[in-house]
Structures are given as C-alpha cells and as structure tokens.
C-alpha positions in Angstrom: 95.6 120.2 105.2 93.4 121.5 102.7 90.7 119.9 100.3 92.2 116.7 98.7 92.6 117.0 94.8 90.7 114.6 92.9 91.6 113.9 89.6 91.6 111.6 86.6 95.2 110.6 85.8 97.0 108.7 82.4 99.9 107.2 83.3 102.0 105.4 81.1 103.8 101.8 81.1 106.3 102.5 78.7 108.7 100.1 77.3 112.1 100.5 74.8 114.4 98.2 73.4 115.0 94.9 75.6 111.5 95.5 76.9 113.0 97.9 79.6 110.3 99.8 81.2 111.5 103.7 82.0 110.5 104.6 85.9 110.8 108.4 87.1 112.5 108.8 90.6 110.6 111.5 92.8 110.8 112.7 96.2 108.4 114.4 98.6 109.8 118.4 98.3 109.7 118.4 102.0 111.4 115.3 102.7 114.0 114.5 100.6 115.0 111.2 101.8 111.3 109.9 101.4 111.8 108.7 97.5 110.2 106.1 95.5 109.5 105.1 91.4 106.7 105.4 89.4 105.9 105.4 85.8 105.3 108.3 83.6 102.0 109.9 83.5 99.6 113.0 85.4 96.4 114.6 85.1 93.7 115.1 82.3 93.5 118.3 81.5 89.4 119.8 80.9 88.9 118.6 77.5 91.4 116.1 77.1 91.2 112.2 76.7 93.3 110.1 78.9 94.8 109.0 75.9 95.7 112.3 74.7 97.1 113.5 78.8 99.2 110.1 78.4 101.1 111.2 75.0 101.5 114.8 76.8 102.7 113.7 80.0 104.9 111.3 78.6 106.7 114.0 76.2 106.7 116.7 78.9 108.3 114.1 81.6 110.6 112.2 79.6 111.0 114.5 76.2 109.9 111.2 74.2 108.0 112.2 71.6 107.7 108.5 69.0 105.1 106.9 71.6 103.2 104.3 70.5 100.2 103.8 72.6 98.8 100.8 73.4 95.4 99.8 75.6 94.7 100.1 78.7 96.5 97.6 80.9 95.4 98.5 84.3 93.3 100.7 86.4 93.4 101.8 90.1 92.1 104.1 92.7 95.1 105.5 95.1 95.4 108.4 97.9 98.3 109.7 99.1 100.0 113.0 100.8 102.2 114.9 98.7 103.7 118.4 98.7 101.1 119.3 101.6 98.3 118.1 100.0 96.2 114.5 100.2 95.8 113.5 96.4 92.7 110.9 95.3 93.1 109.9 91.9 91.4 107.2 89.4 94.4 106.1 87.3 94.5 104.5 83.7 97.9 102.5 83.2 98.4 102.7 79.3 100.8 100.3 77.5 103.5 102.0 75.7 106.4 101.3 73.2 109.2 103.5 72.2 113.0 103.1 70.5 114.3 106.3 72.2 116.0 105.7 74.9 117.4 108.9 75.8 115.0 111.4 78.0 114.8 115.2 78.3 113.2 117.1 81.5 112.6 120.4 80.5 109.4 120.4 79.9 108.4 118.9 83.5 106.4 121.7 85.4 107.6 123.4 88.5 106.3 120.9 91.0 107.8 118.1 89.0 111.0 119.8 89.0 110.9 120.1 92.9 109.9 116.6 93.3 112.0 113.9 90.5 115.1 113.5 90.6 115.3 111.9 87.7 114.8 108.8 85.2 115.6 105.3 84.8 115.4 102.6 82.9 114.3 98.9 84.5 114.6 95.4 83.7 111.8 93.3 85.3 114.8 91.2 87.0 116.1 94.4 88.1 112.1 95.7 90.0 112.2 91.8 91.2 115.3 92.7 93.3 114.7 96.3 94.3 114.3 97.2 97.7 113.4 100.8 96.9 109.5 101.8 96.7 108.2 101.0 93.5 104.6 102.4 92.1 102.0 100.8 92.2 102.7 98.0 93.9 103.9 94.6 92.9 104.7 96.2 89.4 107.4 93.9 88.5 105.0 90.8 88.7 102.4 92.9 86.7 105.3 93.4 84.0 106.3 89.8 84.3 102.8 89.0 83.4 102.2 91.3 80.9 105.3 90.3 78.9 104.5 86.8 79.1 101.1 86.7 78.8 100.6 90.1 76.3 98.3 92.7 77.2 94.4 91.6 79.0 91.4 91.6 77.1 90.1 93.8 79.6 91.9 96.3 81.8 92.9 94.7 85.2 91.4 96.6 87.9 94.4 96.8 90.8 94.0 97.1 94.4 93.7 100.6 95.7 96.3 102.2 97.4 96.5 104.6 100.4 99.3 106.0 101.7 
C-alpha cells in the first residue's frame, strides 16, 4: 500500500424540510458489498477555506446549490482504507440547511462515481433504527442532540476513528 493521503476535509451536516438530514451511500470499488453512509463533504483544495470546499462539495455531490452554512458542529480525526489506499483526515462537520430536496450527481468526480451509489434522505428515528454503517459514528444521537439542544458554542471534538 502506498503513502497514506493526509488531508483537511469539510463535510457537511445538511438538513431540508422536516429536519431530514441527506446521507450519500458509497461502497469500496473493490468490494461492493462492503457499503456504508456518510454525509456530504471532501477535501480542501490549496487555497480554499473549509468553508468554501463545504459549499463545493456539497454542490458537486448532491447538485444543491441554495446551502446555507452554518458553524462548525463537530470535528474529528479518522483513518481508513479505501480504493487501495489508507486515508488520514482532520474533518470539520459544518451545519447546513437547504429547501431542495431533489439531488443531482453529475458533477461527482470519477472516484465518487465508482464508489456511491447514491443519496438518501434520513430521519433521526430512521439512523436510530438502522443496522447499516452509518458515518461517523453514533450520528443519529449527535443529530438528536443537535436538534434539541441547537448547535454548540464550540465545536464538539468526536472520537477518532480507525478503520
């Protein structure tokens, strides 16, 4: 395996109408039966805020483009294999609001194309009952605390994850 990729990622917690929170659906290219959910978001490009890669990502992933951005709910350090390669990123979790509910993928890039399957919408009842893989962990008590409690004064920094 070569060189893990480090990089600084902006990922987005992104809620519609009914407070619905929209999960991708991905899948190791390899191994298509080895699937799980995550939220939308990627690396900062040189030169870019995290603020700024979270509004890209989110239109490229989900072709959303009336985000409203929030602050920075949580942060986290994970590690993980994927497509070959061990990936070590610091992650920003950014709050985010929008009224469209309907998603586009073309602008995903070729490795997200090999890898999600596609997108979802979630009630927090609904990630309370899932026995899929859900990222990052313990995400539906996270959202059950953030929608009763309202965003933290400060971000939360999350366990780290390795995989």
């Amino acid at each position: 395996m070569s060189a893990p990729v480090r990089r600084r990622v902006a990922r987005v917690v992104l809620f519609g109408p009914q407070d619905r929170i929209l999960l991708m659906y991905g899948f190791e290219p390899s191994n298509p039966r080895s699937t799980w959910w995550f939220t939308p978001g990627g690396g900062v490009e040189p030169g870019e805020t995290r603020e700024a890669a979270a509004r890209r990502e989110v239109e490229e992933e989900t072709g959303i483009r009336d985000l409203r951005l929030g602050p920075v709910l949580w942060q986290r350090n994970c590690s993980f294999v994927f497509d070959g390669r061990r990936w070590e990123q610091d992650e920003w979790f950014y709050l985010g609001r929008t009224e469209q509910t309907r998603t586009e993928t073309t602008g995903q890039t070729e490795l997200e194309r090999r890898s999600v399957a596609g997108l979802r919408w979630w009630t927090v009842e609904e990630l309370f009952t899932t026995h899929e893989t859900v990222y990052p962990m313990g995400l539906a008590e996270l959202l059950h605390t953030l929608l009763a409690d309202g965003p933290p004064s400060a971000p939360v920094t999350l366990e780290p994850e390795r995989n």
